[in-house]
N, C-alpha and C positions, 0 to 999 in steps of 0.2 A: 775182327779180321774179315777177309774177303770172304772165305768160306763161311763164315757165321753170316754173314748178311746175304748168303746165299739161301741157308738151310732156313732161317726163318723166311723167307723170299717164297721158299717149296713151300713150307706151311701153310705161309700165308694162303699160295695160290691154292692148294689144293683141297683146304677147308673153307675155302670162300666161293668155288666154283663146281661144278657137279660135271663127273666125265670130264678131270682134269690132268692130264698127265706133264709130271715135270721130271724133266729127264735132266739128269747128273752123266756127263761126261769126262773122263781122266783119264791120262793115259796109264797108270800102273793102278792095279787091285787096292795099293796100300793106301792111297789117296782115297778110293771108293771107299773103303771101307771105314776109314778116318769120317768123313761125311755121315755115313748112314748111324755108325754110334754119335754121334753130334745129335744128328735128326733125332734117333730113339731119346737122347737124354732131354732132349725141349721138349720129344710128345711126353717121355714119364712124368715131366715135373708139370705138365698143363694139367690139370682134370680132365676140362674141357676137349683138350683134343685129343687126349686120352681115353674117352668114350666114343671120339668117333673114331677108333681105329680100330681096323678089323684084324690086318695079320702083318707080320715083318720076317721077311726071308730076307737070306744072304747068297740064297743061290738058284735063283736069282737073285740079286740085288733089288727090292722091292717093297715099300709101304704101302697099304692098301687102306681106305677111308671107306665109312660108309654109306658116302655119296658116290661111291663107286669112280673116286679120282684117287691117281696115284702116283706115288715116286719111285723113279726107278733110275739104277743106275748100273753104267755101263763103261769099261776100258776100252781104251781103242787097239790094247797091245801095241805099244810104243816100240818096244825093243823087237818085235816077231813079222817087223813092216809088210802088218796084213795090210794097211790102210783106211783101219778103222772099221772092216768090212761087216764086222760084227754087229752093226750098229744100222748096215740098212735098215731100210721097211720100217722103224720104227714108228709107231705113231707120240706125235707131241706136240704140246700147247706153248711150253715154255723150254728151251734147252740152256743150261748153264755147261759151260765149256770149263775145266778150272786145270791151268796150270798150262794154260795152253800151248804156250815153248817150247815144251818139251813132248806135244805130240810131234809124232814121225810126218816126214813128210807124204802127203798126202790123205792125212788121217784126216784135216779140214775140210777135204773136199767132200766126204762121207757125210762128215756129220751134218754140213751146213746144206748139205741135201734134206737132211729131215724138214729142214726150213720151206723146201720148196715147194710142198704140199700145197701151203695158202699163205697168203699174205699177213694173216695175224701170229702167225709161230712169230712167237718171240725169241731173241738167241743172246745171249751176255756169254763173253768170252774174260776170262782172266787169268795174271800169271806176273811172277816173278820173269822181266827180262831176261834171257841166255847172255845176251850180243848177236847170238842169231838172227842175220834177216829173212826168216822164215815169213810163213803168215800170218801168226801173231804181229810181229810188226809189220806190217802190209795194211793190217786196219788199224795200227794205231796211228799210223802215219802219212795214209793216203784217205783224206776225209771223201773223196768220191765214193768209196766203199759202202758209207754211211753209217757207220758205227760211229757214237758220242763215245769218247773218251775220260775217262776218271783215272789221272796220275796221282796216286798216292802214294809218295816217297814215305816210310818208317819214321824221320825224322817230323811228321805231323800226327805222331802217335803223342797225343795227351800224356804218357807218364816218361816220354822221352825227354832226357836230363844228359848233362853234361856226361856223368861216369858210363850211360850207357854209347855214347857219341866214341868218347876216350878207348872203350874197349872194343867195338867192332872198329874203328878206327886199324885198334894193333896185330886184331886175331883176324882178318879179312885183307887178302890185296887190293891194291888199289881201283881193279878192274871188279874184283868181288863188292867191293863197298858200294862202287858202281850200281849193279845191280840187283843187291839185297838189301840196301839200306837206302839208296836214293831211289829206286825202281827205276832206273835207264838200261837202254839198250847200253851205250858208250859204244864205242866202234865194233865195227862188225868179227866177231871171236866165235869162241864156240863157247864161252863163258867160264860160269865156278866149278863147274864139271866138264870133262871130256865127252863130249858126245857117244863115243865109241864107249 
């Protein structure tokens, strides 16, 4: 999944680089926190990166290395449209964006400020389309922006079969199938959930 080539993404960067921080962005807690047990479950099962870690909180959201780089993660409060305000000032090497749809508007403009530090912050945005033309679709759609794009519809999921086609097929409408299983915007909606 998206998330899994994320969390080992953190790893990678942060036991490969010294003073490295990889910042995790979501807009709800439950996401974060979905992440950060991910991350603990790769560091417990590695030895190796399991001797370099030095401590893991949750409140902060935060793994700590003992090259002194670290992961940390943060909500934007989607539903409290602070505008992600929580996230100023932060310092970052690497920021992963996940679910980005369904940040509030203006939560993008916060976070894609961490970016503006220097030119090597790196920033990956990802998400289940809405049908929202927010600014998730703004850089998927307008390549001026400069973000490379990876469309990966479910149906190019290796154990994806006929039965499982047949069943979201009948349990999804046809604007949901849209966007959970082909990954498109499809016309502009407020998507499988009501925004409000």
């Amino acid at each position: 999944t998206k998330t899994e080539v994320m969390c080992v993404e953190a790893l990678y960067q942060v036991n490969t680089n010294v003073e490295y921080v990889f910042v995790f962005v979501c807009p709800f807690e439950n996401q974060i926190r979905l992440i950060f047990n991910r991350l603990m479950e790769l560091v417990n099962g590695s030895p190796l990166i399991k001797k370099r870690l030095v401590n893991s909180t949750k409140n902060p959201y935060e793994i700590r290395f003992l090259n002194n780089s670290r992961i940390v993660g943060f909500t934007t409060g989607a539903s409290s449209n602070s505008g992600g305000a929580s996230i100023r000032g932060q310092r970052a090497n690497m920021i992963a964006c996940d679910e980005m749809d369904y940040l509030g508007d203006g939560d993008f403009e916060n976070v894609s400020m961490l970016a503006a530090e220097r030119a090597d912050i790196r920033m990956v945005c990802s998400s289940t389309p809405t049908g929202r033309h927010g600014e998730f679709w703004k850089i998927c759609t307008d390549k001026r922006i400069g973000y490379s794009e990876h469309h990966i519809p479910s149906t190019m999921n290796p154990n994806w079969n006929d039965d499982m086609e047949a069943e979201f097929r009948s349990e999804l409408t046809e604007l949901g199938y849209i966007h959970e299983v082909l990954a498109d915007f499809g016309p502009q909606d407020t998507g499988v959930f009501n925004k409000d």
